[in-house]
C-alpha positions as CSV (number, residue, x, y, z in Angstrom):
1,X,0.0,0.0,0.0
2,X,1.8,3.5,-0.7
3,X,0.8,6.9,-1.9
4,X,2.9,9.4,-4.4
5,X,4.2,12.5,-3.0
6,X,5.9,14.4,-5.3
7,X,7.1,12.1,-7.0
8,X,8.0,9.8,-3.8
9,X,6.5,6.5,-2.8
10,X,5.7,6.2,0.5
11,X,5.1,2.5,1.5
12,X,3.1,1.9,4.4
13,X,4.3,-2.0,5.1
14,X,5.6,0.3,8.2
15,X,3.6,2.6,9.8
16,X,4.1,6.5,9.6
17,X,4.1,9.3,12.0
18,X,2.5,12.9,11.3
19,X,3.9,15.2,13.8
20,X,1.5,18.6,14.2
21,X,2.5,21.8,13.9
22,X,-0.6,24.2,15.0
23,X,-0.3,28.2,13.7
24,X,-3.2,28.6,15.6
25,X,-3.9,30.5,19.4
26,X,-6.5,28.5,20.7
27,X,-5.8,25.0,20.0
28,X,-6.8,22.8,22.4
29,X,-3.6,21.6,23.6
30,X,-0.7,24.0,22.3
31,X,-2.5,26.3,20.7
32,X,-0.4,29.9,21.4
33,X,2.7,27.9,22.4
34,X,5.0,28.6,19.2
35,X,4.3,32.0,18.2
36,X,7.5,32.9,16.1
37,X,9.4,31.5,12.7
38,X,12.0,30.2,15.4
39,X,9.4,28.6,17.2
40,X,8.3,26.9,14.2
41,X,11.4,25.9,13.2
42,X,12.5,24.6,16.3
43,X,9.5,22.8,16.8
44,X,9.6,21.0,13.5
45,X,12.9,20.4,13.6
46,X,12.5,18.6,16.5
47,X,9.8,16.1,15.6
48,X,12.3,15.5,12.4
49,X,15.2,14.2,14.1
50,X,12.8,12.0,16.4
51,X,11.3,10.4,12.8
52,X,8.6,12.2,11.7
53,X,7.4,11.2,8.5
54,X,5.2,13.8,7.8
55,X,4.4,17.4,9.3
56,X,0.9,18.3,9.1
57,X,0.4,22.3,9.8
58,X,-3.1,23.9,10.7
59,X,-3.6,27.4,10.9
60,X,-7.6,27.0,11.8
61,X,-8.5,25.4,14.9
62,X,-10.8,23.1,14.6
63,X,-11.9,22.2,18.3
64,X,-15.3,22.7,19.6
65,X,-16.4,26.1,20.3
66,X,-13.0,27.5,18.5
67,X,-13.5,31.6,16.6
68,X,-13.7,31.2,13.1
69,X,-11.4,32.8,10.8
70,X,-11.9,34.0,7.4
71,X,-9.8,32.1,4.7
72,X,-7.4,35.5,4.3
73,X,-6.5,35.2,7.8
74,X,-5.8,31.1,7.0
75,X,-3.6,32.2,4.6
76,X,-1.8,34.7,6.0
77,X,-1.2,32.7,8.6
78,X,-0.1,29.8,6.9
79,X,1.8,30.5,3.3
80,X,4.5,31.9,5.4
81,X,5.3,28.8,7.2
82,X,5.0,26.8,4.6
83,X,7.6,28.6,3.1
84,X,10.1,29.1,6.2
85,X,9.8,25.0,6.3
86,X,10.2,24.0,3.0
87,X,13.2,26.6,2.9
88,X,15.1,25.2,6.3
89,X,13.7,21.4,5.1
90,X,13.5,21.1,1.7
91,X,12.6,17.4,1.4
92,X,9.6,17.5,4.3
93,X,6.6,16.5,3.3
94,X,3.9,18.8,4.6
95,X,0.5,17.9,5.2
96,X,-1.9,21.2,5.3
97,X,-4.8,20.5,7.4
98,X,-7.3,23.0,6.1
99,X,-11.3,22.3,4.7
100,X,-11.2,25.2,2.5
101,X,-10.0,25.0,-1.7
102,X,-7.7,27.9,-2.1
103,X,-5.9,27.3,0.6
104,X,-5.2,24.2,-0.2
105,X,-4.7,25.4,-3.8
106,X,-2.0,27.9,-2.8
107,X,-0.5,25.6,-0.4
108,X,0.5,22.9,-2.9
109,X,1.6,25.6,-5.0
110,X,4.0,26.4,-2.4
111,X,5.4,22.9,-1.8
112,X,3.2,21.4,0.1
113,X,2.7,17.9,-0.3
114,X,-0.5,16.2,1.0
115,X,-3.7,17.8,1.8
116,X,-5.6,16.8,5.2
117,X,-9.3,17.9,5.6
118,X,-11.6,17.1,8.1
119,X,-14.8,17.9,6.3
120,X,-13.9,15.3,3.7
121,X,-14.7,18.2,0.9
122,X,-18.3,19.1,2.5
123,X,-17.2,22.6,3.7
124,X,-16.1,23.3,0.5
125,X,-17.6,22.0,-2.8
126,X,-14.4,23.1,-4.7
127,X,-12.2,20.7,-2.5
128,X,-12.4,17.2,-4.1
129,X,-12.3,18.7,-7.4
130,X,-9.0,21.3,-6.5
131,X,-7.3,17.9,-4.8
132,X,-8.0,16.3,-8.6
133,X,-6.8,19.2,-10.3
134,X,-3.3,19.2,-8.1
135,X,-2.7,15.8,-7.9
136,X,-1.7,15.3,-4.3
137,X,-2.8,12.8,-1.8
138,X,-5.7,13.8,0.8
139,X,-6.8,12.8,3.7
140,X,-10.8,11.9,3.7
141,X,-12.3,12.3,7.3
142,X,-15.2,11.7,8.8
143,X,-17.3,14.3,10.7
144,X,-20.7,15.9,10.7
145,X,-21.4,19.8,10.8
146,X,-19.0,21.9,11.5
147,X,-16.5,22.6,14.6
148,X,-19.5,25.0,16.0
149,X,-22.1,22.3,16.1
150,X,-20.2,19.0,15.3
151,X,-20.3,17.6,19.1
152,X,-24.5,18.1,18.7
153,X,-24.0,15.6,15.6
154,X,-23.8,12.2,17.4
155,X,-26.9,10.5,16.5
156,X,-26.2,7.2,14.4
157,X,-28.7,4.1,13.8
158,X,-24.7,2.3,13.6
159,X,-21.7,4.4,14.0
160,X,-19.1,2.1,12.1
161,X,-22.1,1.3,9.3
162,X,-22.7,4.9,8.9
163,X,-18.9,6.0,9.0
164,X,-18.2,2.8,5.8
165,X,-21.1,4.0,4.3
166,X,-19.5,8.1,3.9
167,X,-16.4,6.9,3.0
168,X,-17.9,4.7,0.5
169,X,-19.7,7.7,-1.1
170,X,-16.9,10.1,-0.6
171,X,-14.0,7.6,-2.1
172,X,-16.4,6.9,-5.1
173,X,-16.8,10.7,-5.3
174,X,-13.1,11.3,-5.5
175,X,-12.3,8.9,-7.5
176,X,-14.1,9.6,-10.3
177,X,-13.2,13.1,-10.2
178,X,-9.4,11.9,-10.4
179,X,-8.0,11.6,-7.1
180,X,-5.4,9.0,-6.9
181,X,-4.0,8.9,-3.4
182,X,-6.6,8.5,-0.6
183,X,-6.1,8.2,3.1
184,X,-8.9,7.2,5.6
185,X,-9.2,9.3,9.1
186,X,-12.4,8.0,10.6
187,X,-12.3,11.2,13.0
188,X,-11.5,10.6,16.7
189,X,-13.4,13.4,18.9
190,X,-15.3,14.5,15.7
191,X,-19.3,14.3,16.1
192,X,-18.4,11.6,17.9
193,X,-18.9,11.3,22.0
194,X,-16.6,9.6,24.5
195,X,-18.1,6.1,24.0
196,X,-18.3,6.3,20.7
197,X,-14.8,6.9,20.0
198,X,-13.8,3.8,22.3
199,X,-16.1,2.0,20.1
200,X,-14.5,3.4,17.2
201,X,-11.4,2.2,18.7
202,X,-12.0,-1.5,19.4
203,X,-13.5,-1.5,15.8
204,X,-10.5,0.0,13.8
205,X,-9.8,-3.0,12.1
206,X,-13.3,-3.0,10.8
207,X,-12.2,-0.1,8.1
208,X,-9.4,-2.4,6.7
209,X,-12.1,-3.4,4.3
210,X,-11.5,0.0,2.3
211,X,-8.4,-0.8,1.1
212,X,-6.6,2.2,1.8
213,X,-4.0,4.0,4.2
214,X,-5.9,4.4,7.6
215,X,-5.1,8.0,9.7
216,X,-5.5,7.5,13.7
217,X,-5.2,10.9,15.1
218,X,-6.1,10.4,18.4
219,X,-3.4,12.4,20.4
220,X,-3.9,14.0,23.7
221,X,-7.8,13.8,22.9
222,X,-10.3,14.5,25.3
223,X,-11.4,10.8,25.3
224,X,-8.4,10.4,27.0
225,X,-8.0,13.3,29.8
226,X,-12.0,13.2,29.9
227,X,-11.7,9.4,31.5
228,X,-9.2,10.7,34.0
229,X,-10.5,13.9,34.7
230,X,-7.4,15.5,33.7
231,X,-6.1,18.2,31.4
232,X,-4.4,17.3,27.7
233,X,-1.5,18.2,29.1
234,X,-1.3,14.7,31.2
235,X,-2.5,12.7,28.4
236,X,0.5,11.7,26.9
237,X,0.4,8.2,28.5
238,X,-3.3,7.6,27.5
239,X,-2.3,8.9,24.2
240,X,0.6,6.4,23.9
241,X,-1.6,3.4,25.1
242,X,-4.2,4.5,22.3
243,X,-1.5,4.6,19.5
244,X,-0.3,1.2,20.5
245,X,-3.7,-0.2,20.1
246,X,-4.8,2.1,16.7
247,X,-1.4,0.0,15.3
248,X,-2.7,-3.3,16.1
249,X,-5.7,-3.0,14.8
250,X,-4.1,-1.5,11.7
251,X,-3.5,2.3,11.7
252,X,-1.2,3.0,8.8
253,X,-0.3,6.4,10.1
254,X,-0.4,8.1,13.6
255,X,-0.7,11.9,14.2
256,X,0.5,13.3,16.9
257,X,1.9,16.0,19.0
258,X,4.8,13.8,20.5
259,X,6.4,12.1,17.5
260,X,9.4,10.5,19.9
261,X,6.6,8.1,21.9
262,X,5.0,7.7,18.4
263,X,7.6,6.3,16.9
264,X,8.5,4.1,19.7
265,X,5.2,2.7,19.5
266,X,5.7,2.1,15.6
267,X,9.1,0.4,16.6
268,X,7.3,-2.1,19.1
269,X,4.6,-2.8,17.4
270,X,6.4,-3.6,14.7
271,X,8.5,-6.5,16.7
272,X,5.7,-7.8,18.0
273,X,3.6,-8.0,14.8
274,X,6.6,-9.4,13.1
């Protein structure tokens, strides 16, 4: 199984890791924390030397209750990153986590490599068809809504029916519009509550039936602090627990905040499925 970016196959016989870089304030976990083009140099450099495969950069929060932002502010926030960390790491294969067409039209223009979108082209009806146009591989994942009213959108007759059943439609959709390179995300925390995501969870396996590269992105989620009654903050050990099990049940690639425990996980899993 492997996708094309930029003219690189990336075989996923062994798992991947997609570290996150958020340009965004108000992030749920370190939203505000890197501020500066140092910040964000430092920051991705550091989840490069610990193996990231892939860096995945939001500049629109997508957590509940989060201010929107118009898609000038996206961009302004964003080209110039992409630019800073394609000029420092020239062979980095960015991911841009965005739901709106332009930017992830001017994006790819700019050297990104892979688009991530976590309306799966319903917030934008110019999305599937601008991924077709550009060629690059995206990420398809599931959620209802938007992030205003998505956590109010958790009513399903049966949640891993219904979620096969979208990504049925939407990979038929994109395919015959041209996309190549599909990834699955079936959307930890989105329109999705507590129990449903731990069902989601012990049913990963489930979505192997798609035949394509499956995304976990699970990472310091409130599933995990939630249980606890913690903060994300202390969720890294509940976050490394839940990337152990998303890999045994057949995660292709994990995103994460803490690439170093993620690719440990990949490493160990690997021996013991091996």
């Amino acid at each position: 199984m492997t996708i094309n970016c930029k003219g690189t196959l990336i075989d996923f016989s062994t798992p991947k890791v997609m570290g996150i870089v958020n340009l965004t304030p108000d992030s749920f976990y370190d939203g505000g924390r890197n501020s500066s083009e140092k910040d964000y140099l430092q920051h991705a450099e550091k989840m490069l030397k610990e193996g990231a495969d892939f860096i995945d950069v939001g500049a629109y929060s997508s957590r509940p209750g989060a201010v929107d932002i118009s898609e000038e502010e996206e961009l302004m926030r964003l080209i110039p990153v992409v630019q800073l960390l394609l000029k420092e790491f020239p062979e980095v294969f960015l991911s841009i986590d965005t739901f709106r067409s332009e930017v992830a039209r001017q994006a790819v223009e700019n050297g990104a490599a892979l688009i991530n979108d976590i309306s799966g082209g319903s917030l934008d009806s110019e999305m599937l068809k601008t991924v077709a146009e550009l060629q690059v591989p995206y990420i398809l994942m599931h959620m209802r809504g938007n992030p205003k009213n998505m956590k109010d959108l958790n009513q399903y007759d049966d949640l891993i029916k219904d979620l096969l059943f979208y990504f049925s439609e939407k990979i038929s959709e994109a395919r015959d519009l041209g996309i190549n390179d599909l990834i699955i995300d079936p959307g930890f925390g989105f329109s999705k509550n507590i129990a449903q995501n731990f069902e989601l969870l012990s049913k990963l396996e489930l979505f192997k039936s798609l035949n394509l590269p499956l995304l976990s992105g699970i990472s310091r989620k409130s599933l995990i602090y939630k249980t606890f009654h913690t903060t994300p903050d202390e969720a890294l050990n509940g976050t490394t627990v839940l990337n152990t099990i998303s890999l045994l049940k057949g995660a292709h690639i994990l995103r994460v905040h803490d690439v170093k425990e993620a690719v440990e996980c990949v490493k160990l899993t690997s021996l013991v499925r091996n």
